[in-house]
C-alpha positions as CSV (number, residue, x, y, z in Angstrom):
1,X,0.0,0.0,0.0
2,X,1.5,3.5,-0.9
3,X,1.5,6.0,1.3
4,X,-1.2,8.9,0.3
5,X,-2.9,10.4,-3.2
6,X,-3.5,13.7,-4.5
7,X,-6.8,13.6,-5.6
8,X,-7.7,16.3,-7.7
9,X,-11.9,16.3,-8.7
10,X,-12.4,17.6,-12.1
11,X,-15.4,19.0,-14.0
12,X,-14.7,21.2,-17.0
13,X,-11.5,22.2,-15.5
14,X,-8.9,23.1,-17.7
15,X,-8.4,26.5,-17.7
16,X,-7.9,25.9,-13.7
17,X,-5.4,23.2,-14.9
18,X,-3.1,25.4,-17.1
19,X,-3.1,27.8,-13.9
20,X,-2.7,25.7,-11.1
21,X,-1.7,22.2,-11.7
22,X,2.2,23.2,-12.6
23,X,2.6,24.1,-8.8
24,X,0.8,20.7,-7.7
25,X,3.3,18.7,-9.8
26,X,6.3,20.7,-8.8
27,X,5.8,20.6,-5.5
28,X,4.1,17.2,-4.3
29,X,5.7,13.8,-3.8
30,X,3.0,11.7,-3.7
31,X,0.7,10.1,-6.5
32,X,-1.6,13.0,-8.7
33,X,-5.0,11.5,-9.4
34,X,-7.4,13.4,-11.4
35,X,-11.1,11.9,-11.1
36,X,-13.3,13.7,-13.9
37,X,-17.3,14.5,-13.3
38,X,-18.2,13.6,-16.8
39,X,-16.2,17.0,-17.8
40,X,-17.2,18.4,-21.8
41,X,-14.5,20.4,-22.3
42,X,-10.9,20.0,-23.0
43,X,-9.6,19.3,-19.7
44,X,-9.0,15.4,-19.6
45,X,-7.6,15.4,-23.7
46,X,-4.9,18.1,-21.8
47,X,-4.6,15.9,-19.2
48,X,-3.4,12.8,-21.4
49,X,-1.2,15.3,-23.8
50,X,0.5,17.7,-21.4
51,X,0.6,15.3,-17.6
52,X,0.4,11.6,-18.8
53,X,1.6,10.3,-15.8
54,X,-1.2,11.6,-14.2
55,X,-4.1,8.5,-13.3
56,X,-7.2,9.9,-15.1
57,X,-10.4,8.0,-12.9
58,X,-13.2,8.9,-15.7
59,X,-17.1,8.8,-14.4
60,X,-19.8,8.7,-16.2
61,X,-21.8,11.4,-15.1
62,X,-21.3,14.6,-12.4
63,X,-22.2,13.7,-9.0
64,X,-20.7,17.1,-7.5
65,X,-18.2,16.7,-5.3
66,X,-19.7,14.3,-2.7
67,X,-20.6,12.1,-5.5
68,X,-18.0,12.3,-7.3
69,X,-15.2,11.8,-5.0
70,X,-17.0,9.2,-3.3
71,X,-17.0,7.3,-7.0
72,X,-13.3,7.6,-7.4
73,X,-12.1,7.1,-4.0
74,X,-13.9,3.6,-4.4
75,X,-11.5,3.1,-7.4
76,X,-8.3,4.2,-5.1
77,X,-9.5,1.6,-1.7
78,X,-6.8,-0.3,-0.4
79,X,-4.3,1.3,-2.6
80,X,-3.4,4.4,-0.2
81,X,-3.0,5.3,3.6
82,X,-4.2,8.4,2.8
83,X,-6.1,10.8,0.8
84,X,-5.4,14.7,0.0
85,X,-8.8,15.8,-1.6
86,X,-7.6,19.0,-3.3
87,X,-9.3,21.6,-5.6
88,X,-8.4,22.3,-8.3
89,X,-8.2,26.0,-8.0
90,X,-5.3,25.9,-5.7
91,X,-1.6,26.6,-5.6
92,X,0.7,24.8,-3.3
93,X,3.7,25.4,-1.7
94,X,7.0,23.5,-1.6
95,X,6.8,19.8,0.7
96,X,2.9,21.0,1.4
97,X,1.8,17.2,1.1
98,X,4.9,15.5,2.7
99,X,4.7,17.6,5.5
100,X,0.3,17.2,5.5
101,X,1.0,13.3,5.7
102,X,3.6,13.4,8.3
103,X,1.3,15.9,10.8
104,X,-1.3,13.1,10.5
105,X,1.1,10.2,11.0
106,X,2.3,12.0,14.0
107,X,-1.4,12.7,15.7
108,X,-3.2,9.4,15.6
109,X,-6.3,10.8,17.1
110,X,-6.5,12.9,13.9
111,X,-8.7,11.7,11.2
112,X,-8.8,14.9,9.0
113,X,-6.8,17.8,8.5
114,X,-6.1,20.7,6.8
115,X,-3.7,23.2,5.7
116,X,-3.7,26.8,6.5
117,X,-6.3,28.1,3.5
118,X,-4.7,31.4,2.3
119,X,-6.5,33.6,-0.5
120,X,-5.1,33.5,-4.0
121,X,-7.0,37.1,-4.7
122,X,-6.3,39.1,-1.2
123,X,-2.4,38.1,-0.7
124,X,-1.7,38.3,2.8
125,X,-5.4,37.2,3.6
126,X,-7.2,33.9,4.9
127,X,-9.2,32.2,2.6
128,X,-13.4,32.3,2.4
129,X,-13.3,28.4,2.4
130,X,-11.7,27.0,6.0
131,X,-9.3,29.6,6.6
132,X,-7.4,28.1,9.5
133,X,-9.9,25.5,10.8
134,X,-13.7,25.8,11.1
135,X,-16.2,25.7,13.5
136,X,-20.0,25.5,14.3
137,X,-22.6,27.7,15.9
138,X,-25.3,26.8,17.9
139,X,-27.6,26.8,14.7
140,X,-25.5,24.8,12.6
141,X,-23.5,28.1,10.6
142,X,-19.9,27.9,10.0
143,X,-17.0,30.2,10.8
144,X,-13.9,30.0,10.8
145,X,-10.3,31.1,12.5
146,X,-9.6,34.2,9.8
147,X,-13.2,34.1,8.4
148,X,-16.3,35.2,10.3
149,X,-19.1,35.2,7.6
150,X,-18.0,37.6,4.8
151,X,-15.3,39.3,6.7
152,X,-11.6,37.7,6.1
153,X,-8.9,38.5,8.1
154,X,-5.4,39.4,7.4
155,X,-2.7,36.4,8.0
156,X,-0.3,38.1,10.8
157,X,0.7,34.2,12.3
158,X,-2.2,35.1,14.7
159,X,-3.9,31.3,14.4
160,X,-0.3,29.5,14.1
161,X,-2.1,27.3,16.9
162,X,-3.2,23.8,16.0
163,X,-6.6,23.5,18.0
164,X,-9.4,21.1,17.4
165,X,-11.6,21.9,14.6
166,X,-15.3,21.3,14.3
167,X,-14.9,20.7,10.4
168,X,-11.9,21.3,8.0
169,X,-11.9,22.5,4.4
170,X,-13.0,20.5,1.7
171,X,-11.0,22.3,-0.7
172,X,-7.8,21.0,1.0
173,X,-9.1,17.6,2.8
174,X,-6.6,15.4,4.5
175,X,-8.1,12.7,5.5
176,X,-7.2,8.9,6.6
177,X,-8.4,6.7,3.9
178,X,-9.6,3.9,6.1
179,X,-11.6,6.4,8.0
180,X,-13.2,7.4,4.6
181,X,-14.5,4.5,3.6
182,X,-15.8,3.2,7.2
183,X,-17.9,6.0,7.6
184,X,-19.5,5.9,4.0
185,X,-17.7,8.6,2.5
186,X,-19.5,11.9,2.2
187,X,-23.8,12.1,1.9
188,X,-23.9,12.5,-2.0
189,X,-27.8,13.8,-1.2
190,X,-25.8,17.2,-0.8
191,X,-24.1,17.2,-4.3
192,X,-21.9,20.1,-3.4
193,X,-20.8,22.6,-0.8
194,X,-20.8,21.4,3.3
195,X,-20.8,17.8,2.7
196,X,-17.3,18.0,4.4
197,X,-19.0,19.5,7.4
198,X,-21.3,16.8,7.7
199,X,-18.7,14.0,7.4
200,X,-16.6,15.8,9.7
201,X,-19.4,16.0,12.4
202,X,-20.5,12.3,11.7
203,X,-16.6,11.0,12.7
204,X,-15.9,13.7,15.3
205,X,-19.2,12.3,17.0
206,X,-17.1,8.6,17.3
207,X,-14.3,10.0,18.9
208,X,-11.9,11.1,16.1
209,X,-10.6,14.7,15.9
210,X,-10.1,17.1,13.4
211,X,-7.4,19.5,13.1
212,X,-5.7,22.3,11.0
213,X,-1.7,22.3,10.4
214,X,-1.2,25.9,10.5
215,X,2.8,25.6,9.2
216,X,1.6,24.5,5.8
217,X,-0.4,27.2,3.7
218,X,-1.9,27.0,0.2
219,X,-3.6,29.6,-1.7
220,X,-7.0,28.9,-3.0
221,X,-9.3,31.4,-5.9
222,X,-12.0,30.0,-5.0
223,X,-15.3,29.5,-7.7
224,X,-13.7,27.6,-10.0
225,X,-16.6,25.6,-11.0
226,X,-19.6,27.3,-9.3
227,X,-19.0,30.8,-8.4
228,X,-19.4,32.4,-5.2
229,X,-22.0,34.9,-7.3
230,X,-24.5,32.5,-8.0
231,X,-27.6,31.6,-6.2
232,X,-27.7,27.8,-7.0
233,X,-24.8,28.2,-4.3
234,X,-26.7,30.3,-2.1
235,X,-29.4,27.0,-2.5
236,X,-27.1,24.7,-2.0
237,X,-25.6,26.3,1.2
238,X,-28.9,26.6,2.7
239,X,-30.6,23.5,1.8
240,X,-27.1,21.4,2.9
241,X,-27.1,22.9,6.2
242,X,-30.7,21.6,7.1
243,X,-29.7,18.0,5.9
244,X,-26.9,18.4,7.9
245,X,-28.9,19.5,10.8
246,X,-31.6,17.1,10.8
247,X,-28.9,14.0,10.1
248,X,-27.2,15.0,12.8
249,X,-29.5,15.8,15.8
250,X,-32.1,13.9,17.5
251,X,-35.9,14.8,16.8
252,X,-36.3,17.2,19.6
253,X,-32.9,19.1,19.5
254,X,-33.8,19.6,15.8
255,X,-37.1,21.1,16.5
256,X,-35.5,23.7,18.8
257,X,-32.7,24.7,16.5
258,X,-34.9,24.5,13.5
259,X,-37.6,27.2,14.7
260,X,-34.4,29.3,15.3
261,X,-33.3,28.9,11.7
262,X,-36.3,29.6,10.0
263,X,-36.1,33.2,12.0
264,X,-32.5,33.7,11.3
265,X,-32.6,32.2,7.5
266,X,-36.0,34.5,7.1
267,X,-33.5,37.6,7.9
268,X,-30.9,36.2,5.9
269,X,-34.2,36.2,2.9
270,X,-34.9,39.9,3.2
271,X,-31.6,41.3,3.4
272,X,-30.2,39.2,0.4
273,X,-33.1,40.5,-1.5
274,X,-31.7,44.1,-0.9
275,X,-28.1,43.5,-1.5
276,X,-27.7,40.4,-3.8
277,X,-31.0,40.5,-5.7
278,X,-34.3,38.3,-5.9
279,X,-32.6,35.1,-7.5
280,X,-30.5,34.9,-4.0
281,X,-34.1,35.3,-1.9
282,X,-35.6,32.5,-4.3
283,X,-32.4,30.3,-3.5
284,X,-33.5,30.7,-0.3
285,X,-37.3,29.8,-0.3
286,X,-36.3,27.0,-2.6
287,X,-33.9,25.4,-0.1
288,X,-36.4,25.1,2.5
289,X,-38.8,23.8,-0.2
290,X,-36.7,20.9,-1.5
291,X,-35.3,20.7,2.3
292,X,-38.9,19.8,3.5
293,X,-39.6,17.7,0.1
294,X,-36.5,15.4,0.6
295,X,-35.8,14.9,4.4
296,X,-37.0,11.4,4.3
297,X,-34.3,11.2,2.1
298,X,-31.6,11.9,4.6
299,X,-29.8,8.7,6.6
300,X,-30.1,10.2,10.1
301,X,-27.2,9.8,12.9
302,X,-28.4,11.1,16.3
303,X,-29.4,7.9,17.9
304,X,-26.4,6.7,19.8
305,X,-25.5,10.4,20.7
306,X,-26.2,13.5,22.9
307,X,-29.5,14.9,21.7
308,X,-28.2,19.1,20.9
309,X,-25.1,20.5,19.7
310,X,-23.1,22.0,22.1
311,X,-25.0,25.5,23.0
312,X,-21.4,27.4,22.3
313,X,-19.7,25.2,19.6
314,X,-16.1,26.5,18.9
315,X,-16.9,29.6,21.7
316,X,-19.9,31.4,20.5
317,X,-24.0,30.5,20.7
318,X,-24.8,32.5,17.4
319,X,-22.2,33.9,15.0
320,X,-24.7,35.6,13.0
321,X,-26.6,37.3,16.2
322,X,-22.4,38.2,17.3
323,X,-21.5,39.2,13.9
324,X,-25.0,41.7,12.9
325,X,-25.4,42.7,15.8
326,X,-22.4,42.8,18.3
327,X,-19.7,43.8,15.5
328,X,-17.9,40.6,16.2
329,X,-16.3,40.2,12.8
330,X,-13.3,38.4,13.9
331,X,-12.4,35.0,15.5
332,X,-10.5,37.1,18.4
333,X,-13.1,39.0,19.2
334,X,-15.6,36.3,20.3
335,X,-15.2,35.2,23.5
């Protein structure tokens, strides 16, 4: 068995190939596998011409990145220790994936980790997507350390800290392959966006942890296949979050946290319809719609376990209540 892949999810990717994949291949050790989501552009006949000793794990349709990964990691089993689930919107830095391996070899309690997610657009700032290490509010709404909702902070070695993390970054995803495929993978109901979170939750809630290394930093764009500006990721965010939610907590600790959401997510409605347009307030409606529609859906994964989340997850009961209406608009500044 080798020791860990790269694995690179791919769906109409090639411009983010010509971009970014140079500094993956210069500056990793370990095997590059590139599983395509059915792509229809030009990005696997690159592949094969300009990087053929990159493994090429073809599927035959897109099933987002849940799906998708789950597919070709099920090609990969036994094959690798580990797995580095990387975007393909990101640059790396020299010995980033040597040096991921060896902080999970090291902490054996670990089951997932990430690097330090630095932006590609903002030098000197964190990145939107994990920054360094994420956590949950009492409602189910990420944050992260350098990232309180839309508000990223500057990198000053302020979070050089490894700490235990309620989820890590999907866009850089370290995780133990073993661990992967005992738990199922990740919920492909959710297609894409916060299927990590839920995986993360789902093995934190057997005992594992889930950390950041904060001495290795990569630098994501961010968007590259569904951009930040468009509301089918507004609906996916929303709409993932309840799954997540109502997988994760028992009947009654849903209820509570669910009445909170509808008031917070209703606020969340009217101001997006002032500052981001209708289409975002439709995302919206239509997340609860296809929320309520396909719950049945969901394999739920409360039973064995405490019935609420914690009422101050990673420090802080709210994060949107702190953020609106306390100013709190970085990690430091909650309590």
């Amino acid at each position: 068995m080798r020791t860990a892949a790269i694995v690179i999810l791919n769906y109409n990717g090639e411009a983010m190939f010509r971009r970014f994949l140079p500094s993956v291949v210069q500056h990793s050790v370990f095997d590059i596998v590139v599983v395509d989501n059915a792509s229809t552009d030009g990005s696997v006949p690159f592949l094969e011409s300009h990087y053929p000793a990159i493994k090429i794990v073809t599927l035959p349709k897109n099933g987002g990145y849940s799906g998708g990964y789950n597919a070709g990691l099920a090609q990969l089993k036994g094959q690798y220790a580990y797995y580095i689930l990387l975007n393909s919107d990101i640059e790396v830095t020299p010995d980033w994936d040597r040096r991921m391996i060896h902080f999970l070899e090291a902490k054996s309690e670990v089951a997932v980790a990430q690097p330090k997610m630095l932006s590609c657009v903002q030098k000197g700032y964190f990145d939107y997507a994990g920054a360094a290490g994420g956590f949950l509010d009492a409602f189910g709404y990420p944050y992260c350390r350098g990232r309180i909702l839309h508000t990223l902070e500057q990198d000053q070695g302020q979070y050089q800290m490894n700490v235990p993390l309620d989820w890590a970054s999907g866009a850089c995803f370290c995780v133990r392959a073993e661990v992967f495929h005992t738990f199922g993978g990740f919920d492909e109901h959710f297609f894409a966006h916060m299927e990590e979170i839920d995986f993360c939750w789902r093995i934190r809630r057997r005992g594992w942890q889930i950390a950041v290394n904060p001495e290795v930093g990569v630098f994501h764009l961010g968007g590259g296949t569904l951009k930040k500006s468009h509301p089918k990721k507004t609906y996916l965010n929303f709409r993932n979050s309840l799954f997540m939610l109502y997988k994760n907590l028992s009947g009654l600790a849903f209820l509570k946290v669910f009445a909170m959401r509808i008031v917070l997510d209703f606020g969340a409605l009217v101001h997006i319809a002032f500052s981001n347009g209708l289409a975002h307030s439709w995302a919206i409606h239509k997340a609860y719609v296809h929320f309520l529609r396909d719950r049945h859906l969901m394999n739920r994964d409360h039973m064995s376990f405490p019935s609420q989340i914690s009422t101050k997850i990673g420090g802080v009961r709210s994060i949107i209540l702190a953020y609106y209406l306390r100013g709190k608009t970085r990690y430091t500044d909650i309590p």
